[in-house]
N, C-alpha and C positions, 0 to 999 in steps of 0.2 A: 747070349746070356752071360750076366757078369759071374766071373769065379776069382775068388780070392786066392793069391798065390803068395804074399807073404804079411807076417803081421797080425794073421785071420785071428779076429776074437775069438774065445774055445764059449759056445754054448752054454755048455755043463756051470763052467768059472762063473757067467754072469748071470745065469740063474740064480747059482746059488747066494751071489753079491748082491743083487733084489732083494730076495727072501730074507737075507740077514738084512738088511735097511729096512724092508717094512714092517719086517716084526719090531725093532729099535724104534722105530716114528708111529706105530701103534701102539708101542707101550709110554710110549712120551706122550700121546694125543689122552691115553685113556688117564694119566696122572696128572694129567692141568685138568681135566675134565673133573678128578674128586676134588682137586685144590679149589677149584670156581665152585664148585656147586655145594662143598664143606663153607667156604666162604660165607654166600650166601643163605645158608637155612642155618647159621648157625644163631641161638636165641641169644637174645640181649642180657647180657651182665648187668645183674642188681650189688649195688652195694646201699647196707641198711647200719646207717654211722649212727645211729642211735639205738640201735642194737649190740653195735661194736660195743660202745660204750657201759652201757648196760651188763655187760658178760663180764667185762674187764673189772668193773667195781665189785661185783660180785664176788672174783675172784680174789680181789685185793684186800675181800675181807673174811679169808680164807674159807668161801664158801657159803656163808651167810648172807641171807639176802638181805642185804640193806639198801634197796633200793629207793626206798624212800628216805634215806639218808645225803646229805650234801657231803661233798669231799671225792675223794677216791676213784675220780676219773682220770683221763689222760690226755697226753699228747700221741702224734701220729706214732713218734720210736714207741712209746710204751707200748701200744695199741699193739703195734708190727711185733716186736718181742714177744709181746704175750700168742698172738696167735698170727704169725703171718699170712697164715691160709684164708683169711675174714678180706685181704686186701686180692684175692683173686677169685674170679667169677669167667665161670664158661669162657677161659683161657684169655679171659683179659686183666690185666696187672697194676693195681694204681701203684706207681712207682716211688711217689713223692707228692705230700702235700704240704705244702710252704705257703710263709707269710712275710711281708715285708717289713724291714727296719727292725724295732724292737719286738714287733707283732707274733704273736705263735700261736698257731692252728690250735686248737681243743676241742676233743670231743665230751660232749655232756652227755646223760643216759637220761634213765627214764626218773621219774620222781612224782612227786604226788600229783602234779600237774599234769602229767605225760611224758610221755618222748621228745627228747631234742634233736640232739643232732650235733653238725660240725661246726664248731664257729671260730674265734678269735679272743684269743689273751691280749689286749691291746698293750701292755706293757713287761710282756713276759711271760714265765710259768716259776710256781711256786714249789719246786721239788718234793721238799719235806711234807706239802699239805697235799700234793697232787691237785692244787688249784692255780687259776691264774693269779700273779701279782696284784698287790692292792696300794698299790702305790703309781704315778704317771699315768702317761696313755692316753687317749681320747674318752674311756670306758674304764677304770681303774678298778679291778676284780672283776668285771663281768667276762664272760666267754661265748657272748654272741657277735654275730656280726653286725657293723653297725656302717653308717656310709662312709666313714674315714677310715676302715680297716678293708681289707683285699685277704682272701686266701684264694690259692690256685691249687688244683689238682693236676698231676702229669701222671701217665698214661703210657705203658710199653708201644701205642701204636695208635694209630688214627684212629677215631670212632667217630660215629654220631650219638650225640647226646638226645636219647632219644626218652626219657623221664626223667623232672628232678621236680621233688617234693618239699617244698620248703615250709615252716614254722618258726610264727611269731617268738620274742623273748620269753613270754609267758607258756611257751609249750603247745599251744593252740594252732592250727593251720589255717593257712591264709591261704581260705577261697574266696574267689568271685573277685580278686582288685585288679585294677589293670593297668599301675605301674608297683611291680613288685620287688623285682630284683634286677639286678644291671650284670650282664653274663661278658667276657672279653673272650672271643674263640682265634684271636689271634689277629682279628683286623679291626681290634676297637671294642670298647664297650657299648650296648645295645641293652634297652629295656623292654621286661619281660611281664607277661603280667599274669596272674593264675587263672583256672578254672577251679570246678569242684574238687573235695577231697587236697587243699593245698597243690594240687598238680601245677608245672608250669607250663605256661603254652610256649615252645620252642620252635616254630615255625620261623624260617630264615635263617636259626642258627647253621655256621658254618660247622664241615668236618675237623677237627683238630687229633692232638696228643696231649693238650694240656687246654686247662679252662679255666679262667679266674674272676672268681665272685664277687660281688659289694654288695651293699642293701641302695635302696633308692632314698636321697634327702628329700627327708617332708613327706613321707609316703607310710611306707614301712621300717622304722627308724633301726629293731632289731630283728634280725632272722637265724635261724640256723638251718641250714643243709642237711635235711632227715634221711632222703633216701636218693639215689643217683643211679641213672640205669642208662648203660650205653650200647648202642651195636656198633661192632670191627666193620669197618668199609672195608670191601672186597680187594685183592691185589690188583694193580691192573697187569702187573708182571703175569700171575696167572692165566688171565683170557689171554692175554700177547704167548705166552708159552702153546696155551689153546690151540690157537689160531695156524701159529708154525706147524703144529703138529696133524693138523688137519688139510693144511697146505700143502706141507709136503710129504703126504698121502697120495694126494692127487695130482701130484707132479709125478709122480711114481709111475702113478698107471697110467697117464698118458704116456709115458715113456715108453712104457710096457709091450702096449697097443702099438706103438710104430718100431 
């Protein structure tokens, strides 16, 4: 019979040295386990830019509703100043929405027509009137988007674009066509086309942080961006954390066992 005579591991010492590591790898297993599973049931973030819109003017005229009134809407800063909190949804964050060259994002409200949305100052924005320029541009005062103008939204973090509501110049939504708007998620522009209710059908779209819009030439010549709803893609860091944590678990007790 083998007896240990020097060196001999003490029992008690590696007991105890287990039970502090399995309690550590079980509380690490059970914390990837609410990060994946918060991840996934977490609901999709609505943002309603034609609602934004709507508030702000409201506001800008010190609380009188003049919503059937033209003028007194904004850009993304104004919007953001006035209520940062409108640009976050069920903890996702639009960071930033930009336009290119002389181009500047605008949001339109509601007015006798309806609701707008997001669209494009094609030659600027007007400070003093809080309208677009009416001067240059491909569109000179208007603030929808049109095929020569791009606005992009960016995003604190990958999503899927999983609703986005778009309406004609005229305020009206553009169901049933099916070449509507042309979406860039990061590998190119790709054309979209609606169903009912303006909705778009975004099938194939890629996951991104950032996404940027055009209209389609010869199709829908202006749109604006009424309502935009994304779900956060899950960490894959999480299940990897998961996975360690439940692996070495079981490395444990095999250990245990012999």
């Amino acid at each position: 019979m083998y007896q240990c005579v020097e060196r001999c591991p003490d029992p008690t010492t590696d007991s105890k040295e287990w039970e502090a590591n399995h309690l550590k790898l079980k509380g690490l297993a059970a914390a990837a386990a609410i990060i994946v599973s918060s991840a996934l049931s977490v609901s999709a973030a609505s943002f309603d830019f034609a609602d934004m819109a709507t508030d702000f003017k409201v506001a800008a005229n010190d609380g009188i509703n003049k919503t059937l009134d033209p003028g007194q809407e904004g850009t993304f800063a104004q919007l953001q100043t006035f209520d940062a909190s409108r640009f976050t949804s069920m903890g996702v964050t639009i960071t930033n929405i930009t336009a290119p060259g002389t181009q500047h994002p605008f949001f339109d409200g509601r007015d006798g027509s309806g609701p707008a949305g997001l669209g494009v100052c094609s030659s600027g924005f007007n400070g003093s009137l809080s309208q677009c320029s009416s001067s240059g541009g491909s569109k000179p005062g208007d603030d929808n988007l049109v095929f020569t103008e791009q606005v992009t939204i960016t995003l604190d973090r990958m999503v899927k674009l999983t609703g986005l509501q778009i309406r004609r110049g005229n305020h009206s939504l553009i169901n049933n066509v099916l070449s509507a708007i042309q979406i860039d998620d990061g590998a190119g522009f790709d054309t979209y086309g609606t169903g009912a209710n303006g909705w778009v059908n975004l099938a194939g779209l890629g996951a991104a942080s950032s996404f940027t819009f055009t209209s389609v030439q010869n199709q829908i010549p202006e749109i604006y961006l009424s309502v935009l709803e994304v779900q956060p893609v899950p960490l894959p860091a999480g299940a990897l954390l998961l996975l360690t944590g439940f692996g070495g678990l079981a490395a444990m007790k095999r250990r245990r066992k012999s």
